[in-house]
PDB file of N, CA, C and O in Angstrom:
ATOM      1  N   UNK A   1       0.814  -1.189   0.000  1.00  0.00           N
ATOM      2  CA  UNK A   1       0.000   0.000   0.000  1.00  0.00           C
ATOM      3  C   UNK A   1       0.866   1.265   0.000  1.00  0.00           C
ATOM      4  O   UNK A   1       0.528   2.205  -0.720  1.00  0.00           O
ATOM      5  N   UNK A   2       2.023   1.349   0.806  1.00  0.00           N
ATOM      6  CA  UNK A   2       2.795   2.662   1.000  1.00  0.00           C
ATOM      7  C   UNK A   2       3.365   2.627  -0.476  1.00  0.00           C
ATOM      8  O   UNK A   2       3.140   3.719  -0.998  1.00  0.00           O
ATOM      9  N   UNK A   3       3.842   2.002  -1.100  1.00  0.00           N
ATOM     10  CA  UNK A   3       4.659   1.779  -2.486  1.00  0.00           C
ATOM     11  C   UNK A   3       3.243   2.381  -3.417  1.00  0.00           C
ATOM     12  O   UNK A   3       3.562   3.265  -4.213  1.00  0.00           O
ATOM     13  N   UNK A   4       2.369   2.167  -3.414  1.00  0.00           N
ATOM     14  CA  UNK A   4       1.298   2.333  -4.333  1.00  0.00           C
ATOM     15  C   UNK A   4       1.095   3.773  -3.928  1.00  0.00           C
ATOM     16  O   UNK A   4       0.985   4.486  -4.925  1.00  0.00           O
ATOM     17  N   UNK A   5       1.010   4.418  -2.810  1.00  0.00           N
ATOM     18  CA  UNK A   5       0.555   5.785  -2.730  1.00  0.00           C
ATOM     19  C   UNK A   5       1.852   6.657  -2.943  1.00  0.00           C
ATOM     20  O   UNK A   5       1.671   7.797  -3.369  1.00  0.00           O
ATOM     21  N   UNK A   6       2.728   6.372  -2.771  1.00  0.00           N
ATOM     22  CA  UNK A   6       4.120   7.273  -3.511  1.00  0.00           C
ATOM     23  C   UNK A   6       4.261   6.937  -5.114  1.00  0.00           C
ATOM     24  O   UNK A   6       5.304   7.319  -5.643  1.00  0.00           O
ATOM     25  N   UNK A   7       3.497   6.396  -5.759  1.00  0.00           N
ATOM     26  CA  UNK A   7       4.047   6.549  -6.667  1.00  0.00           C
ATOM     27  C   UNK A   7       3.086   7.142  -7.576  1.00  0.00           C
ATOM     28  O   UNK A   7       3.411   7.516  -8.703  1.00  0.00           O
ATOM     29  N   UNK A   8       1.465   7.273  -6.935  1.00  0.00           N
ATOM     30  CA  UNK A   8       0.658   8.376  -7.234  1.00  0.00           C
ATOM     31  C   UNK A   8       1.031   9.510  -6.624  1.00  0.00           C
ATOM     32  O   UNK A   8       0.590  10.462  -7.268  1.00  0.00           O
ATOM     33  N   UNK A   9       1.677   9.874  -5.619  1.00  0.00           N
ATOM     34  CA  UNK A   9       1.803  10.861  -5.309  1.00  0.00           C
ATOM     35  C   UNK A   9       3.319  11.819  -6.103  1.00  0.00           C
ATOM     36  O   UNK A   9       3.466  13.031  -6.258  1.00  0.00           O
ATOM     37  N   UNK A  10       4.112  10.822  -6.413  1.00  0.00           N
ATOM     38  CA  UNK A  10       5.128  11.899  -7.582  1.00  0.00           C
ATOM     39  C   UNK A  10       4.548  12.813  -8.601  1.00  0.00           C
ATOM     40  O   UNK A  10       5.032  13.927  -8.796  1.00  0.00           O
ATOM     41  N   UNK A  11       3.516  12.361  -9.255  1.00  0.00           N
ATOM     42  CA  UNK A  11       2.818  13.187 -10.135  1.00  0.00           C
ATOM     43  C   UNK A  11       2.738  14.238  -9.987  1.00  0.00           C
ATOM     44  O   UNK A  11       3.415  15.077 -10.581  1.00  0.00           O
ATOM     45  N   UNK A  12       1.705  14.505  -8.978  1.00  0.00           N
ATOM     46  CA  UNK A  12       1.020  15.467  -8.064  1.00  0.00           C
ATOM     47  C   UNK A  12       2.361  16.540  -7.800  1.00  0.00           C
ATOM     48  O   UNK A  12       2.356  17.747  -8.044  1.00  0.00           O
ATOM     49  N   UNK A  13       3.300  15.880  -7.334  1.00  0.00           N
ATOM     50  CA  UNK A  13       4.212  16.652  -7.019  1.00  0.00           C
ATOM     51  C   UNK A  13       5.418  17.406  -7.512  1.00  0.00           C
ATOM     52  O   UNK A  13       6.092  18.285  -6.976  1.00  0.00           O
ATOM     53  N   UNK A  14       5.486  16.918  -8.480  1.00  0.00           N
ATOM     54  CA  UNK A  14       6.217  17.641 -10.284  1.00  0.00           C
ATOM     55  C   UNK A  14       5.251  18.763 -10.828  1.00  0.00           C
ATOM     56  O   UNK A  14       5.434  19.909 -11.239  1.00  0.00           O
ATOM     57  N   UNK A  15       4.077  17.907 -10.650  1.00  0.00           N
ATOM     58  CA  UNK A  15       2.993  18.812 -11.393  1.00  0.00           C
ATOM     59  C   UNK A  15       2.861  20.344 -10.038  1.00  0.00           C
ATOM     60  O   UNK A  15       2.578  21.393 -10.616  1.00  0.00           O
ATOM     61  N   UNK A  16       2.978  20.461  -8.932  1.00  0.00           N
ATOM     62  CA  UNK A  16       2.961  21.305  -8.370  1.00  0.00           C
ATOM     63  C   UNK A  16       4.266  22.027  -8.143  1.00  0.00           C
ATOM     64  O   UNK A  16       4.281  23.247  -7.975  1.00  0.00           O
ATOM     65  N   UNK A  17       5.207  21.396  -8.138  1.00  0.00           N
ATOM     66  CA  UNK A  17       7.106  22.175  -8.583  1.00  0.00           C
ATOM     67  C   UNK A  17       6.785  22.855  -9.405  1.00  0.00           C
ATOM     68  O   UNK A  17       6.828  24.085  -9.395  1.00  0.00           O
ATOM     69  N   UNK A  18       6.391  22.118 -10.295  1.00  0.00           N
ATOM     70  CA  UNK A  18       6.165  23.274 -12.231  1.00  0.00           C
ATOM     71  C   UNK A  18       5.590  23.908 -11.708  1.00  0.00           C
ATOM     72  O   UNK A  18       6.343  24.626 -11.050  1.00  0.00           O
ATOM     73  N   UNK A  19       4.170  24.255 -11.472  1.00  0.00           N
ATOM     74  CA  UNK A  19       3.749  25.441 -11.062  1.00  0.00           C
ATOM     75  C   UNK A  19       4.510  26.472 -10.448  1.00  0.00           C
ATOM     76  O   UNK A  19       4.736  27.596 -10.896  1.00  0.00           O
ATOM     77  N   UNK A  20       4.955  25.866  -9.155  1.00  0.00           N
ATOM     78  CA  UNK A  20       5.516  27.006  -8.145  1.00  0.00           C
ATOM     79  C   UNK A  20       6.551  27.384  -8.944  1.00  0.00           C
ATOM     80  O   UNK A  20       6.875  28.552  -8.730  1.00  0.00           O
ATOM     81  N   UNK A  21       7.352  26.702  -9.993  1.00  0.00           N
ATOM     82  CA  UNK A  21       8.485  27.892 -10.786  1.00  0.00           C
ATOM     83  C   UNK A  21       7.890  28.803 -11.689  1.00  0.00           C
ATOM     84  O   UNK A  21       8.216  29.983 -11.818  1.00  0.00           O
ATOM     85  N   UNK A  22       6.792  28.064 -12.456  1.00  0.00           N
ATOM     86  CA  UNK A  22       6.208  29.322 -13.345  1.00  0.00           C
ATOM     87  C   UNK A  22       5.736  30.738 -12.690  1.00  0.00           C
ATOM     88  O   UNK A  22       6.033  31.863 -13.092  1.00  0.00           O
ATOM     89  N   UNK A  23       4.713  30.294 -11.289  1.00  0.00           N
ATOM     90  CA  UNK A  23       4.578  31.662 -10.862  1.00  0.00           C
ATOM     91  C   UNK A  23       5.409  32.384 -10.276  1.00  0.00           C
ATOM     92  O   UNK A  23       5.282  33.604 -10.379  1.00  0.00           O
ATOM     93  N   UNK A  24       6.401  31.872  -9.563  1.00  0.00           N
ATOM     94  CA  UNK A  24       7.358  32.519  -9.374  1.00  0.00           C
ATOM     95  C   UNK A  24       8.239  33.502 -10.344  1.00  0.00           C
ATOM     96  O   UNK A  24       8.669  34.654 -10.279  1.00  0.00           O
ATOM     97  N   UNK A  25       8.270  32.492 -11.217  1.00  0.00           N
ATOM     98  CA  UNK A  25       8.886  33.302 -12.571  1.00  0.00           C
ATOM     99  C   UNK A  25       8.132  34.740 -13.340  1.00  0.00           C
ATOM    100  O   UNK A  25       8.562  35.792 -13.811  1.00  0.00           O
ATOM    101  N   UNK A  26       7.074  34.246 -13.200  1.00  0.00           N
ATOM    102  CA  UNK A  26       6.091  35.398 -13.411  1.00  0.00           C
ATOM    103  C   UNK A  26       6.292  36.680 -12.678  1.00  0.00           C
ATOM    104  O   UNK A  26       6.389  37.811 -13.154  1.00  0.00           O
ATOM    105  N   UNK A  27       6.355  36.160 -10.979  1.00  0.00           N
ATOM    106  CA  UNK A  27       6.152  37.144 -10.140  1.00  0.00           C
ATOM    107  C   UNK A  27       7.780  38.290 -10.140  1.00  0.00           C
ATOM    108  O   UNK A  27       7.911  39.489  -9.892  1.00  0.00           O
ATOM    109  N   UNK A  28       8.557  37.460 -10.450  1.00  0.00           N
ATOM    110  CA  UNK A  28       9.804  38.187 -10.568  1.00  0.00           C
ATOM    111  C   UNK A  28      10.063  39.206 -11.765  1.00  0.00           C
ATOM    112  O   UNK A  28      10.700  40.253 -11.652  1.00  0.00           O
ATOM    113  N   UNK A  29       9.252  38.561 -13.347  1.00  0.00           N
ATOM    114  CA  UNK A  29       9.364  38.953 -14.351  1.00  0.00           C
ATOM    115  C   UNK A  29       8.424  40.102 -14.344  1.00  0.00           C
ATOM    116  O   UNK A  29       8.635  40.949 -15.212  1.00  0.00           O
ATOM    117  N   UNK A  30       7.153  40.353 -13.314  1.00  0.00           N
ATOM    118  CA  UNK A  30       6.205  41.372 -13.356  1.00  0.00           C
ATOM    119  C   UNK A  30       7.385  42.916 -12.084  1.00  0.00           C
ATOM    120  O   UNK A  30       7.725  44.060 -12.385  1.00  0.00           O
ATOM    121  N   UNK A  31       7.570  42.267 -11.033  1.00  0.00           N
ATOM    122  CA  UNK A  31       8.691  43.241 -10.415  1.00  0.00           C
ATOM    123  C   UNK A  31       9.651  44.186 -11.360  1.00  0.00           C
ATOM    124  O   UNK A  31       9.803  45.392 -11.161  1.00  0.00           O
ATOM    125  N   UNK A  32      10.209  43.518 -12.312  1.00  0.00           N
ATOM    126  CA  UNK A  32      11.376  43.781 -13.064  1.00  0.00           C
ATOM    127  C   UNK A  32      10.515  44.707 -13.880  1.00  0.00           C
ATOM    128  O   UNK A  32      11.012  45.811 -14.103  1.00  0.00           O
ATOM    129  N   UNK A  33       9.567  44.517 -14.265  1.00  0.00           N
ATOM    130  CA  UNK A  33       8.714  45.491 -15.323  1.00  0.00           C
ATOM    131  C   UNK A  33       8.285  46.757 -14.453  1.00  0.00           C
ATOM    132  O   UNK A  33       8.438  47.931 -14.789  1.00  0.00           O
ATOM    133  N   UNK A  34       7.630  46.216 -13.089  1.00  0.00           N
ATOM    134  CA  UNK A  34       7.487  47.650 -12.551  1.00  0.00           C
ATOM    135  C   UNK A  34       8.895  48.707 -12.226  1.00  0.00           C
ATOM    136  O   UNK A  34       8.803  49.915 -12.443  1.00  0.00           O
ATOM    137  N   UNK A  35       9.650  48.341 -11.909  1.00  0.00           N
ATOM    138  CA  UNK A  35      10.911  49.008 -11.494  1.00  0.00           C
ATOM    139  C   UNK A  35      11.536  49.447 -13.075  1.00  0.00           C
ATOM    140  O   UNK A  35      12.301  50.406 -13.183  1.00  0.00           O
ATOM    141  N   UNK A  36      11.295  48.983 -13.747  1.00  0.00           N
ATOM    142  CA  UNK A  36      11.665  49.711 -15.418  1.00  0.00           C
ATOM    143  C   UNK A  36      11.116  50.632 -15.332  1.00  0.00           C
ATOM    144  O   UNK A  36      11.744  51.686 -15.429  1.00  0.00           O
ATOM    145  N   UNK A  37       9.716  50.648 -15.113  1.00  0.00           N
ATOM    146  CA  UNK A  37       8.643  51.821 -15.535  1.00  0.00           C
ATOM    147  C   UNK A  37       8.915  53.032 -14.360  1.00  0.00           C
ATOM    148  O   UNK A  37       8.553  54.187 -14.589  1.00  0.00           O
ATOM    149  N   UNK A  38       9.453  52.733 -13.338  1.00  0.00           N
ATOM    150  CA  UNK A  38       9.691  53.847 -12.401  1.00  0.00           C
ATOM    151  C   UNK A  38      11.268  54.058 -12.930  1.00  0.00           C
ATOM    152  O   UNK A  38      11.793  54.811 -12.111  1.00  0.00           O
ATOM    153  N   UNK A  39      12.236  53.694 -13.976  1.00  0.00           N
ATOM    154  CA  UNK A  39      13.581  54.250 -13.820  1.00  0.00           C
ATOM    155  C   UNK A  39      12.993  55.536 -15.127  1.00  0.00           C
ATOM    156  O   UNK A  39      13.419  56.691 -15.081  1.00  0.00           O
ATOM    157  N   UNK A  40      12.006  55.080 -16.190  1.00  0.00           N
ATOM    158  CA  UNK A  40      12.253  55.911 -17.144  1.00  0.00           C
ATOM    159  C   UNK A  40      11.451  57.712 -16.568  1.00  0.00           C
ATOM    160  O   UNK A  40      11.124  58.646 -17.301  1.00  0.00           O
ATOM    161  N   UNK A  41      11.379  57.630 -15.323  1.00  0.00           N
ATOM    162  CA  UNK A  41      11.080  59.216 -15.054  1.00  0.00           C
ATOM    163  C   UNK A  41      12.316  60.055 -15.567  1.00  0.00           C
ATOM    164  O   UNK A  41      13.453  59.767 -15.940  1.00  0.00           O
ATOM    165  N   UNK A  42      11.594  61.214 -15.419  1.00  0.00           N
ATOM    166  CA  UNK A  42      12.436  62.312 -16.175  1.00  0.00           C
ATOM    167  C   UNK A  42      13.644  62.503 -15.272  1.00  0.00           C
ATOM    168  O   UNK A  42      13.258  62.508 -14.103  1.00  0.00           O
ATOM    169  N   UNK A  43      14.633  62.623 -15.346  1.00  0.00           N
ATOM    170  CA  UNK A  43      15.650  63.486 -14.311  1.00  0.00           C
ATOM    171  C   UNK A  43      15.090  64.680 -13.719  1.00  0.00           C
ATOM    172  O   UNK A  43      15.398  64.916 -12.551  1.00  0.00           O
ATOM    173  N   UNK A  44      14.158  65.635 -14.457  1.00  0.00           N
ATOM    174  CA  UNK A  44      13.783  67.180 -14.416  1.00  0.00           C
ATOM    175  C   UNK A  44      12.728  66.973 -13.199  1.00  0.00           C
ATOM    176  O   UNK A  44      12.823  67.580 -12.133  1.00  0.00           O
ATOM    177  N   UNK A  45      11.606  65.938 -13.534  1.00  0.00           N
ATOM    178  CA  UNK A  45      10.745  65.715 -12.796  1.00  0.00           C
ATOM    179  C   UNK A  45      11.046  65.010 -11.073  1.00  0.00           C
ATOM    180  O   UNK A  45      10.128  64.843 -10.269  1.00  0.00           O
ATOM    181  N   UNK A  46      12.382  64.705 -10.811  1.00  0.00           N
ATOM    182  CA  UNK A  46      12.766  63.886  -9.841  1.00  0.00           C
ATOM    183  C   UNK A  46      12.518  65.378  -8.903  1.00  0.00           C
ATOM    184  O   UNK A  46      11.628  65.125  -8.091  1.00  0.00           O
ATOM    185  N   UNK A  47      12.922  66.607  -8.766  1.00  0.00           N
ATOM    186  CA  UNK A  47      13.178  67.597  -8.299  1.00  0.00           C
ATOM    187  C   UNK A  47      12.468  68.980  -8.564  1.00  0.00           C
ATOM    188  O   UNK A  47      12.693  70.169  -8.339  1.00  0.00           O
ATOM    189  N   UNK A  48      11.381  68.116  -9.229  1.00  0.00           N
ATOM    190  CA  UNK A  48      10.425  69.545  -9.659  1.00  0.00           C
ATOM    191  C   UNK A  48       9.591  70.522  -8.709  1.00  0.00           C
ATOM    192  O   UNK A  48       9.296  71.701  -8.908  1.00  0.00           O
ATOM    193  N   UNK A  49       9.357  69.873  -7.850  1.00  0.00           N
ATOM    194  CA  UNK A  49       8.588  70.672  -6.987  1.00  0.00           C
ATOM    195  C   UNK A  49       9.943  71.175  -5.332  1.00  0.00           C
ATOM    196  O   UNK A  49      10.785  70.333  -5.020  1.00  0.00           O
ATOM    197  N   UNK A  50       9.906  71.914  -4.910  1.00  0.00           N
ATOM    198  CA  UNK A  50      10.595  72.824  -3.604  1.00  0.00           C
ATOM    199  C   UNK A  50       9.746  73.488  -2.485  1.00  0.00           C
ATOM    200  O   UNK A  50       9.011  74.474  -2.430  1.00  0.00           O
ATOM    201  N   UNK A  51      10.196  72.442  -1.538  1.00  0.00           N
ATOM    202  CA  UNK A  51       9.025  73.330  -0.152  1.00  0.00           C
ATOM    203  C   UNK A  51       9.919  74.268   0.288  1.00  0.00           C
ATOM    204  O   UNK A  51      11.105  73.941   0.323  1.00  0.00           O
ATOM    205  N   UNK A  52       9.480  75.750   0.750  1.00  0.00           N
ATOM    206  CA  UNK A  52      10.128  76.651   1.263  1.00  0.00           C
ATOM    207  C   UNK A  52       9.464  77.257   2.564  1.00  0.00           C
ATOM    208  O   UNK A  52       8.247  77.428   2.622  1.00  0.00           O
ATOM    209  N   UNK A  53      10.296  77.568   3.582  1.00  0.00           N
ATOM    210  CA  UNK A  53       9.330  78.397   4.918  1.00  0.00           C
ATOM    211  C   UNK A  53       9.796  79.092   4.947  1.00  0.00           C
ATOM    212  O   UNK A  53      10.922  79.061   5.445  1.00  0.00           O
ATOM    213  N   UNK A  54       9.217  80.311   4.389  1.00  0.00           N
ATOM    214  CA  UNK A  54       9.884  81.778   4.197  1.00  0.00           C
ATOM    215  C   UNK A  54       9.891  82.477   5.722  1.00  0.00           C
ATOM    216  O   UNK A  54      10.636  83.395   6.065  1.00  0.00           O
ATOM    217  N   UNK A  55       8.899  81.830   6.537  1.00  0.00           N
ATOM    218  CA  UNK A  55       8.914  82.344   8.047  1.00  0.00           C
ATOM    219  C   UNK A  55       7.857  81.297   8.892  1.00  0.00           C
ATOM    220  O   UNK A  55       7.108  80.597   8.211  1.00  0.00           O
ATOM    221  N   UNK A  56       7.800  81.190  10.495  1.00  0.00           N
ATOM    222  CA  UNK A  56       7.412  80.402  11.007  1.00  0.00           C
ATOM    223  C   UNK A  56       5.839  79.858  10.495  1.00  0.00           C
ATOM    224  O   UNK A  56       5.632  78.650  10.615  1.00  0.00           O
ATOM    225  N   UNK A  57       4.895  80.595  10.014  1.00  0.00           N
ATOM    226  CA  UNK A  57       3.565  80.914  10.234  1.00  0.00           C
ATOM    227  C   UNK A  57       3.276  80.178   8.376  1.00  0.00           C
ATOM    228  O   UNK A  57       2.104  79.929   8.091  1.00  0.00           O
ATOM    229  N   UNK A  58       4.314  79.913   7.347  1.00  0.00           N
ATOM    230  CA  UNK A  58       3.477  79.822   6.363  1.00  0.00           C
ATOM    231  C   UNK A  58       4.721  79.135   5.856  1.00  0.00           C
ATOM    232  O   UNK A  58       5.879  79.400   6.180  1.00  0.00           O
ATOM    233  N   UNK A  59       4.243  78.074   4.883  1.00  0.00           N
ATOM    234  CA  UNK A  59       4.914  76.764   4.421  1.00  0.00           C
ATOM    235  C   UNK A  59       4.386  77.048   2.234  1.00  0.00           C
ATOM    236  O   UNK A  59       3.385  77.078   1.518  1.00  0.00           O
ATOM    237  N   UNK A  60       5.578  77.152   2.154  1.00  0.00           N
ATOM    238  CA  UNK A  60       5.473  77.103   0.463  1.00  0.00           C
ATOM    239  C   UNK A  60       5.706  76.294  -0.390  1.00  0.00           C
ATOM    240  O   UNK A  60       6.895  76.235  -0.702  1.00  0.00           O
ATOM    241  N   UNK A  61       4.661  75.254  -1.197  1.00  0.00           N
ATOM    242  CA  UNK A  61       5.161  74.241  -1.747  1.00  0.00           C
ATOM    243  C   UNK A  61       5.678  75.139  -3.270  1.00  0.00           C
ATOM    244  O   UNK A  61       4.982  76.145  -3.413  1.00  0.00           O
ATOM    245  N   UNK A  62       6.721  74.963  -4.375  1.00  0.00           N
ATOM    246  CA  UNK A  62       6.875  75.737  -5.287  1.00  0.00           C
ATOM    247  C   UNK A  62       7.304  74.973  -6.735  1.00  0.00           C
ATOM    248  O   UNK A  62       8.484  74.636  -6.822  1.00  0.00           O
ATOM    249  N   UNK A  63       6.501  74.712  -7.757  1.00  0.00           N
ATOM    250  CA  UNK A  63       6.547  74.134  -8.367  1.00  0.00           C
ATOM    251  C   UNK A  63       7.416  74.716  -9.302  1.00  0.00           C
ATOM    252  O   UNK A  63       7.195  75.904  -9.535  1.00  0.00           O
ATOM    253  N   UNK A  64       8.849  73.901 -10.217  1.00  0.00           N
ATOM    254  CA  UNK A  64      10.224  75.022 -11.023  1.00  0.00           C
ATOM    255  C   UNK A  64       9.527  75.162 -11.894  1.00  0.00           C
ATOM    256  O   UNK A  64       9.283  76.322 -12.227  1.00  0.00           O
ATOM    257  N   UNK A  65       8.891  74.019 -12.656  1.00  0.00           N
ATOM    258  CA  UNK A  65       8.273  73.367 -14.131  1.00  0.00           C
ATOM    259  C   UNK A  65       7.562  74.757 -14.475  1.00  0.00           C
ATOM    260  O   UNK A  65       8.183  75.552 -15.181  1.00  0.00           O
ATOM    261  N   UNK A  66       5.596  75.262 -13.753  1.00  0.00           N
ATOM    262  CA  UNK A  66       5.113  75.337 -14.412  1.00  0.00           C
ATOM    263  C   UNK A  66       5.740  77.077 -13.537  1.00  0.00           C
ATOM    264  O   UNK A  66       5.577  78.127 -14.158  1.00  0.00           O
ATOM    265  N   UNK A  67       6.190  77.082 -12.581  1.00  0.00           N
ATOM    266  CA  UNK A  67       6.218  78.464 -11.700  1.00  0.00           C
ATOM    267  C   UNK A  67       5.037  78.595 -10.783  1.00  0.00           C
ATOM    268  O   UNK A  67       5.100  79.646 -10.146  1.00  0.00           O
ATOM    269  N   UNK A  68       4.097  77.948 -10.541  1.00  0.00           N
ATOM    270  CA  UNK A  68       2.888  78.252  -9.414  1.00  0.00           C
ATOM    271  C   UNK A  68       3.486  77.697  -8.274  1.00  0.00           C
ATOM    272  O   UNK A  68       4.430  76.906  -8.300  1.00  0.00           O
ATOM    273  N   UNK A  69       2.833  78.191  -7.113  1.00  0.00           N
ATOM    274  CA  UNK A  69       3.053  77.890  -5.720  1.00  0.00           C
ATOM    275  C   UNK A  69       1.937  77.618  -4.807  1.00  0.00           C
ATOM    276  O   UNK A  69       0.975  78.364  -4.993  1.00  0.00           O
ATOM    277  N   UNK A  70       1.789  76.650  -3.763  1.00  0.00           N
ATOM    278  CA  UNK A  70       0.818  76.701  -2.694  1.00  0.00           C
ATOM    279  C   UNK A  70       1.074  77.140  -1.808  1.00  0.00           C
ATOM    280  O   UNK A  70       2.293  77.041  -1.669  1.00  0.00           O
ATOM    281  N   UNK A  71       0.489  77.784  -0.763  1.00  0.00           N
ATOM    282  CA  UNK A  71       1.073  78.456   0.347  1.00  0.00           C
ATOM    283  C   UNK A  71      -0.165  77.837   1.162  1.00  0.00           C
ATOM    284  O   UNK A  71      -1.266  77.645   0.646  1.00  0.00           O
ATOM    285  N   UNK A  72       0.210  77.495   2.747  1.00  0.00           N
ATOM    286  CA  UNK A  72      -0.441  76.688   3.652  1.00  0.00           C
ATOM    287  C   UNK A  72      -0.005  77.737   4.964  1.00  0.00           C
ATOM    288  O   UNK A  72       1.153  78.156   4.988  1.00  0.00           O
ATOM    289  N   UNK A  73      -0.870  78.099   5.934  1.00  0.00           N
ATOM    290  CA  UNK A  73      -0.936  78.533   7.460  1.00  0.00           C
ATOM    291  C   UNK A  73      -0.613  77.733   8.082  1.00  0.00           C
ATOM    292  O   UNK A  73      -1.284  76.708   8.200  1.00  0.00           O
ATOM    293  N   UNK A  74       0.694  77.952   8.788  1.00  0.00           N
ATOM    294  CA  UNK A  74       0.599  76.639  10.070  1.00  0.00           C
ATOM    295  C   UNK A  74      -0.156  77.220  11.306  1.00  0.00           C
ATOM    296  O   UNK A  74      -0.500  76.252  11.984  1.00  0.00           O
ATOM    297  N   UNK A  75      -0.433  78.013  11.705  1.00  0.00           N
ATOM    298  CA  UNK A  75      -1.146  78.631  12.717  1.00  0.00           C
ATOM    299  C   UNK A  75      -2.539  78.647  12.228  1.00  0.00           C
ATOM    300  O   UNK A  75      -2.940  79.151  11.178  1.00  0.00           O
ATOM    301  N   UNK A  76      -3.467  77.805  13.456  1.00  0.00           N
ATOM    302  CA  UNK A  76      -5.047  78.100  12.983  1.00  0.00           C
ATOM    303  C   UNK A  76      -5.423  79.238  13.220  1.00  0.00           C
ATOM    304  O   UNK A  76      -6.376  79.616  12.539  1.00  0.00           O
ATOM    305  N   UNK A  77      -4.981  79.997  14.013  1.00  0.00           N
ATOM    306  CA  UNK A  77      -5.668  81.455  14.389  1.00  0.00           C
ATOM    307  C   UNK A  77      -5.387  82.380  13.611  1.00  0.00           C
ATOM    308  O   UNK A  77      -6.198  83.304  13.552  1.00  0.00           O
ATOM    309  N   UNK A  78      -4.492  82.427  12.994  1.00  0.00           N
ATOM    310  CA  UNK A  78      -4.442  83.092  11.642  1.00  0.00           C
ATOM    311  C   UNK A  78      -4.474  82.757  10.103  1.00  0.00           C
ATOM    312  O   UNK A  78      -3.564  82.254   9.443  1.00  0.00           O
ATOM    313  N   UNK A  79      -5.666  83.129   9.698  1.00  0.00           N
ATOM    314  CA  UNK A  79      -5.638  83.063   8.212  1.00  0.00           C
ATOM    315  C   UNK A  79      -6.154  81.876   7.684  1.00  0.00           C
ATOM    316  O   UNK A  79      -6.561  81.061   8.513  1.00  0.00           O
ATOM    317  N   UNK A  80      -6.257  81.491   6.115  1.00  0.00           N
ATOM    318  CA  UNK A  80      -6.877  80.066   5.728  1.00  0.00           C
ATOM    319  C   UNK A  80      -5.808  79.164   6.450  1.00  0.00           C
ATOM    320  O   UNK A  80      -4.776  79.493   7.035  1.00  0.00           O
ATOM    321  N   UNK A  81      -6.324  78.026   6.250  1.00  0.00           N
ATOM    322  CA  UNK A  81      -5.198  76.221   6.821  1.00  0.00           C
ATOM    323  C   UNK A  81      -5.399  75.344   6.084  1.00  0.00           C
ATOM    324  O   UNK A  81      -5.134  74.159   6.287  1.00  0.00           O
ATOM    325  N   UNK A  82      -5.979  75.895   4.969  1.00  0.00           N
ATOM    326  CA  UNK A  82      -5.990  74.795   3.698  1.00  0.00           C
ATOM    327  C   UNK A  82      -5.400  75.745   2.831  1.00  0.00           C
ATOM    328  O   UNK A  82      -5.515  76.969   2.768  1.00  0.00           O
ATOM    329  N   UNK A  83      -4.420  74.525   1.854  1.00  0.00           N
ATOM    330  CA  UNK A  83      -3.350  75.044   0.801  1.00  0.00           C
ATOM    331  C   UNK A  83      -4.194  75.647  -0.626  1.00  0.00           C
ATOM    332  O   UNK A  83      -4.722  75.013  -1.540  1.00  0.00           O
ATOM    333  N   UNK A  84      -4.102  76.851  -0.443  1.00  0.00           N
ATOM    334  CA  UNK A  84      -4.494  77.471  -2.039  1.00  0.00           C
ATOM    335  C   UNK A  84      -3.065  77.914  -2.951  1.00  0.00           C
ATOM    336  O   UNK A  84      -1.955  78.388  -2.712  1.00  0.00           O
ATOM    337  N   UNK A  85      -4.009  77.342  -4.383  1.00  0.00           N
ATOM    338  CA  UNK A  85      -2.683  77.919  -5.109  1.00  0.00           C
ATOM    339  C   UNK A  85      -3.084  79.073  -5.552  1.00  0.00           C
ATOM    340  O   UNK A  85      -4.227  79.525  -5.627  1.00  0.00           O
ATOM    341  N   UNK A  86      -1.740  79.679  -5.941  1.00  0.00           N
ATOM    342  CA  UNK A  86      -1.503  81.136  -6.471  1.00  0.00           C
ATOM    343  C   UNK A  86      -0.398  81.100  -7.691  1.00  0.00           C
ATOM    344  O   UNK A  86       0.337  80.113  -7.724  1.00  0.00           O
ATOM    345  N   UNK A  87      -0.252  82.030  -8.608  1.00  0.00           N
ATOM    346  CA  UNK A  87       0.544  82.182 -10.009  1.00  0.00           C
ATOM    347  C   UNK A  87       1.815  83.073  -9.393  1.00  0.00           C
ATOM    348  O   UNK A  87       1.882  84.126  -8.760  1.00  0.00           O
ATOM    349  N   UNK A  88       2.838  82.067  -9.924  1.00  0.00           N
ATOM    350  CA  UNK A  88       3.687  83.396  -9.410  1.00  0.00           C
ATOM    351  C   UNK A  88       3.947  84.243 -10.025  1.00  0.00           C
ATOM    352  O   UNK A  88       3.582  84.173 -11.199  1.00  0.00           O
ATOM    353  N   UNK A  89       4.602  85.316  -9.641  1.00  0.00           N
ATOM    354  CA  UNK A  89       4.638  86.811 -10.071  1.00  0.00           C
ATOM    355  C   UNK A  89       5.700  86.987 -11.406  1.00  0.00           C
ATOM    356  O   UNK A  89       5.718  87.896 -12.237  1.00  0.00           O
ATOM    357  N   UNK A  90       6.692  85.621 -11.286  1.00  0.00           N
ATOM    358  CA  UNK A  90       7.763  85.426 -12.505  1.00  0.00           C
ATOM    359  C   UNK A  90       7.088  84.801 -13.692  1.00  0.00           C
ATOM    360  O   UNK A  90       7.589  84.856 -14.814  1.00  0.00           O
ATOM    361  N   UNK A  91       6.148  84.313 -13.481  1.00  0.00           N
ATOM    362  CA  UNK A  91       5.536  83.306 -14.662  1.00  0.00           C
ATOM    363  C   UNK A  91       4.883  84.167 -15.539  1.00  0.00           C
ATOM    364  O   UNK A  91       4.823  85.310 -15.085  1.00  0.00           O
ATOM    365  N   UNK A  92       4.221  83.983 -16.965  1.00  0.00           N
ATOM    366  CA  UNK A  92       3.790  85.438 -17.880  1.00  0.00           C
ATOM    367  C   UNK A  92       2.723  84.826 -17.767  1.00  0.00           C
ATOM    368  O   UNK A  92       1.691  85.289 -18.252  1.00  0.00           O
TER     369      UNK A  92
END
């Protein structure tokens, strides 16, 4: 009986090796594709945007690309505390 169930059971068990290399193979070959698609960013775009705190009370996000900026209140008692954008004054 033990001789008879090992030798149904090799099948089973090749047939599930193969599997586990194909998906594996898959899963490595799908990684490698995402990490391609994140190298071809721009160089320009790695560094496009610049936060600045021109003083305690207000936080400037500043975009080089288009020239607009957000400006955010860190103090609730003064002024908005949600980020609005504005055009900057260099841009035409």
């Amino acid at each position: 009986m033990g001789v008879l169930m090992s030798k149904n059971l090799m099948p089973f068990s090749i047939i599930f090796l193969g599997i586990c290399i194909v998906l594996g193979s898959w899963l490595i070959s799908h990684s490698l594709k995402l990490q391609s698609k994140e190298d071809k960013i721009k160089p320009d775009d790695k560094f496009r945007y610049e936060l600045v705190s021109p003083n305690n009370s207000n936080i400037i996000l500043f975009d080089k690309q288009s020239g607009d900026y957000w400006r955010k209140f860190i103090e609730n008692s003064e002024g908005p505390t949600n980020w609005e954008k504005q055009h900057s004054p260099i841009s035409p």
